[in-house]
C-alpha positions as CSV (number, residue, x, y, z in Angstrom):
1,X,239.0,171.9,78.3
2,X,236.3,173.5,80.3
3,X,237.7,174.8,83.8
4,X,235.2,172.7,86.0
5,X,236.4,169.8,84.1
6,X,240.0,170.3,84.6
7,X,239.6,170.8,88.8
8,X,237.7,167.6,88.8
9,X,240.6,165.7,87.4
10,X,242.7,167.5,89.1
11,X,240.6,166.7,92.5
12,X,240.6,163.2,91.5
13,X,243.7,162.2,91.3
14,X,244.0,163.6,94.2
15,X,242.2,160.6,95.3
16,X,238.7,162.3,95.7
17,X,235.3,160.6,95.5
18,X,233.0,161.5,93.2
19,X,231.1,162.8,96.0
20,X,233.6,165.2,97.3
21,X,234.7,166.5,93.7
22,X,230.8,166.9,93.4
23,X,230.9,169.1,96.7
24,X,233.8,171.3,95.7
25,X,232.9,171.9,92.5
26,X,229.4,171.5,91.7
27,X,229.4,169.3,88.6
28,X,226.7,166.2,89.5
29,X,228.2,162.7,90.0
30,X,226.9,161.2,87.1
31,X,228.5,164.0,84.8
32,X,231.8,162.9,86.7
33,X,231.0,159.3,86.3
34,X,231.1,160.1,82.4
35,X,234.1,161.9,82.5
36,X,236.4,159.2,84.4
37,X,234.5,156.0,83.5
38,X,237.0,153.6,82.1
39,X,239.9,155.8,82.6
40,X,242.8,154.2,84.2
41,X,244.2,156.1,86.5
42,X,240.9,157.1,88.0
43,X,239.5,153.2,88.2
44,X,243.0,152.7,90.3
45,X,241.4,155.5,92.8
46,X,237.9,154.0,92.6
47,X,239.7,151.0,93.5
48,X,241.6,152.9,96.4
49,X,238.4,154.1,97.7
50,X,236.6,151.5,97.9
51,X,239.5,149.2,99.7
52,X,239.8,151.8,102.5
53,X,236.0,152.1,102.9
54,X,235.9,148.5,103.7
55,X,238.9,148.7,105.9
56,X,237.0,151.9,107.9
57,X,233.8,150.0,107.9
58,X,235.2,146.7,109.2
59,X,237.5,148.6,112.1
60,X,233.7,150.5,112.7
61,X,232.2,147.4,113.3
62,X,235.7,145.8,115.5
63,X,234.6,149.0,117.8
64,X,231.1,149.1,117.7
65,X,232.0,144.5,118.6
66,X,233.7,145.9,121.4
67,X,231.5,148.2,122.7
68,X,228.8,145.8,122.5
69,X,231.0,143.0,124.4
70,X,231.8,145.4,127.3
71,X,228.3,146.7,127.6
72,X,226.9,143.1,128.1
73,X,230.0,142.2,130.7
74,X,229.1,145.3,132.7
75,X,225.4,143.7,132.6
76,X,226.3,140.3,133.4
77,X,228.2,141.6,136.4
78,X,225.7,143.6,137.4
79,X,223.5,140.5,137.5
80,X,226.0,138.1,139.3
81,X,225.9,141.2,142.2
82,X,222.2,141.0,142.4
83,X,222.5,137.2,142.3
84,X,225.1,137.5,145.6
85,X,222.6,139.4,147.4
86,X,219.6,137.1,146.5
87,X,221.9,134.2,147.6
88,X,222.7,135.6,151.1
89,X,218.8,135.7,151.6
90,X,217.5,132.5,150.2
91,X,220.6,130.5,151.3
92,X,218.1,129.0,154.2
93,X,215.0,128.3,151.8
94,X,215.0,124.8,151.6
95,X,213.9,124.9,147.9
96,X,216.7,127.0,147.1
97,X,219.1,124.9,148.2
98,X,217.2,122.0,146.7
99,X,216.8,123.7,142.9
100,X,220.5,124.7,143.2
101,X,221.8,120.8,144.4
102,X,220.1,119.8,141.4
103,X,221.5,122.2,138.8
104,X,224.5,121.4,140.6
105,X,224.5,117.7,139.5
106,X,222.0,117.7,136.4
107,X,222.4,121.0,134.9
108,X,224.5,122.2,132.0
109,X,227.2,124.4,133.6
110,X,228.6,125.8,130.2
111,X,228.0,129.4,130.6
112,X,228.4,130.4,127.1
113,X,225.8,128.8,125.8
114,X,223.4,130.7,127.8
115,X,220.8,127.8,128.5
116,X,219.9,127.1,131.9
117,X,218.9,123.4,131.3
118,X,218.2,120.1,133.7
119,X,218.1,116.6,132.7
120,X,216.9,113.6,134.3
121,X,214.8,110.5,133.9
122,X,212.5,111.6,137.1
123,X,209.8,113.7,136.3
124,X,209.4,114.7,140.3
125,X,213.4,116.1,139.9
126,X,212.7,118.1,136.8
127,X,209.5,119.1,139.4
128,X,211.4,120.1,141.8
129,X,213.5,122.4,139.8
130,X,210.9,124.2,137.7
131,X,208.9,124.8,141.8
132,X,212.4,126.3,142.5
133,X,212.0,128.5,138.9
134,X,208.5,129.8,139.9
135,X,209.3,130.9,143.2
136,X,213.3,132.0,142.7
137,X,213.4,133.6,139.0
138,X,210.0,134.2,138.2
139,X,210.7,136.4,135.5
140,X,211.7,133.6,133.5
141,X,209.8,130.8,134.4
142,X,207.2,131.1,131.9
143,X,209.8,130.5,129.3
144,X,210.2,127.1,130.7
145,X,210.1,124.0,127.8
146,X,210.6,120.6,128.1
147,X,211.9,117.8,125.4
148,X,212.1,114.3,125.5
149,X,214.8,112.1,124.2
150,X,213.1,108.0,123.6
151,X,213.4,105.2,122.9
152,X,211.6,104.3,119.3
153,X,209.3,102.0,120.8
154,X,207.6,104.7,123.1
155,X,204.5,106.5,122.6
156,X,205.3,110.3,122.3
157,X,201.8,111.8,123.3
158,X,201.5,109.0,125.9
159,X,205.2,110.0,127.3
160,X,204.2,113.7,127.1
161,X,201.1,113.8,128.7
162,X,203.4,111.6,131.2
163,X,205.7,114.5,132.0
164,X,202.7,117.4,132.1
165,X,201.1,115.9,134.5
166,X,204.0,115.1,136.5
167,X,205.9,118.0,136.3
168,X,202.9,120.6,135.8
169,X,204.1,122.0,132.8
170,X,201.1,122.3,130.0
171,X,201.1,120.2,126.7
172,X,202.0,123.7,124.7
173,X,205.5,124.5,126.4
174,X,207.0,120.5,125.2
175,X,209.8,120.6,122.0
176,X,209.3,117.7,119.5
177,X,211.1,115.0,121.0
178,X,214.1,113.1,120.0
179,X,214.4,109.2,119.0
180,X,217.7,106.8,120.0
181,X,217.8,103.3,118.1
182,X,216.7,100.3,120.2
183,X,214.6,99.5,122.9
184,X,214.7,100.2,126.4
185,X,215.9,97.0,128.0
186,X,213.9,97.3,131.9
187,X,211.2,99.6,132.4
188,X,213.3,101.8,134.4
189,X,212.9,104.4,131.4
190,X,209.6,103.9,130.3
191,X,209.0,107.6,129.7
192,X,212.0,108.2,128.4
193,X,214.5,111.3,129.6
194,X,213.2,114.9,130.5
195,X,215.5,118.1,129.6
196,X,214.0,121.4,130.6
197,X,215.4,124.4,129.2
198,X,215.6,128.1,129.2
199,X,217.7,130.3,126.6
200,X,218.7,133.5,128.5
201,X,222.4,134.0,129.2
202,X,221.3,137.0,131.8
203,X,219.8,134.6,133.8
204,X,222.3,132.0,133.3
205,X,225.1,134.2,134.5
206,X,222.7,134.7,137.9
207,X,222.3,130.5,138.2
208,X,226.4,129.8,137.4
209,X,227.3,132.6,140.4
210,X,224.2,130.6,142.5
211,X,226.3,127.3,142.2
212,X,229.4,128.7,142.3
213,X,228.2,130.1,145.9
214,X,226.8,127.1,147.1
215,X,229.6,125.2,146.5
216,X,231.5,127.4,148.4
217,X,229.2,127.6,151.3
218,X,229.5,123.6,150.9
219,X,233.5,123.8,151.6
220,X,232.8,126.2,154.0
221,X,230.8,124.1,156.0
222,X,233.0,121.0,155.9
């Protein structure tokens, strides 16, 4: 048995790849793929191999998880001190008191969902809010969208064009709207319920520590 041939068995039951055994002794992989294809011993190493490269690349990606989870917490706390500072200066702006009384009682407070989002069936309080957007977080404000939920006997252009104009928000930025069974009953929700929504957990973190603020400053005050 050629002498190449013998250190590459001996190499692989070692429990070397074909890759390595190619390193060390300069035979190419697919000559070595000849040799120990179908060979018993060897397929229980290939087997070996491959079990503890998953098990490296799955603890890689567990770090590389965690690195990536404490990266953003370090960024979302960075965010909720920017949005204490902000607070201690706008806490007199009658708009910013307004927007964040609203979010307060309309707004979705799960923060792992990362959508700042206001409901309501008044157009002028989903108004107020997105005002309180434009001047407060500008830098999102023009990611602003709007859906409708209805009833099946209203008009969805009629009810849009209804909310644009009320609201101020353009045609473009409104979501297909969604349909309940049955009709509305008065005309108290003739244009149906407005949502307005923005998907950035950043800025959600920065709206959560806003409330949680002012509802402090509220106990403070009592």
């Amino acid at each position: 048995m050629r002498s190449d041939k013998q250190r590459a068995i001996k190499l692989r039951r070692e429990g070397k790849s074909y890759k390595d055994i190619a390193v060390l002794t300069g035979v190419p992989k697919s000559t070595l793929s000849n040799w120990f294809s179908g060979v018993s011993w060897s397929e229980e190493t290939k087997d070996y191999l491959s079990g503890l490269a998953r098990e490296n690349a799955r603890k890689r990606m567990t770090a590389i998880s965690h690195q990536k989870r404490e990266e953003r917490q370090s960024t979302y706390q960075a965010q909720r001190v920017v949005a204490e500072k902000q607070f201690k200066k706008f806490i007199k702006d009658r708009l910013f008191v307004a927007g964040l009384m609203i979010y307060w009682g309309e707004g979705d407070n799960k923060l792992e969902n990362g959508m700042i989002r206001v409901a309501n069936s008044d157009p002028l309080m989903i108004k107020r809010f997105y005002e309180f957007l434009k001047k407060y977080l500008p830098e999102i404000e023009h990611k602003a969208k709007i859906y409708l939920v209805l009833y099946k006997d209203l008009d969805e252009a009629l009810c849009q064009k209804h909310w644009s104009k009320e609201v101020g928000l353009p045609l473009d930025r409104f979501f297909k709207s969604s349909f309940i069974k049955g009709k509305h009953p008065t005309k108290r929700l003739s244009y149906g319920v407005g949502t307005m929504t923005i998907s950035n957990r950043l800025y959600k973190e920065q709206m959560i520590c806003w409330v949680a603020l002012a509802k402090k400053e509220n106990l403070t005050r009592v």
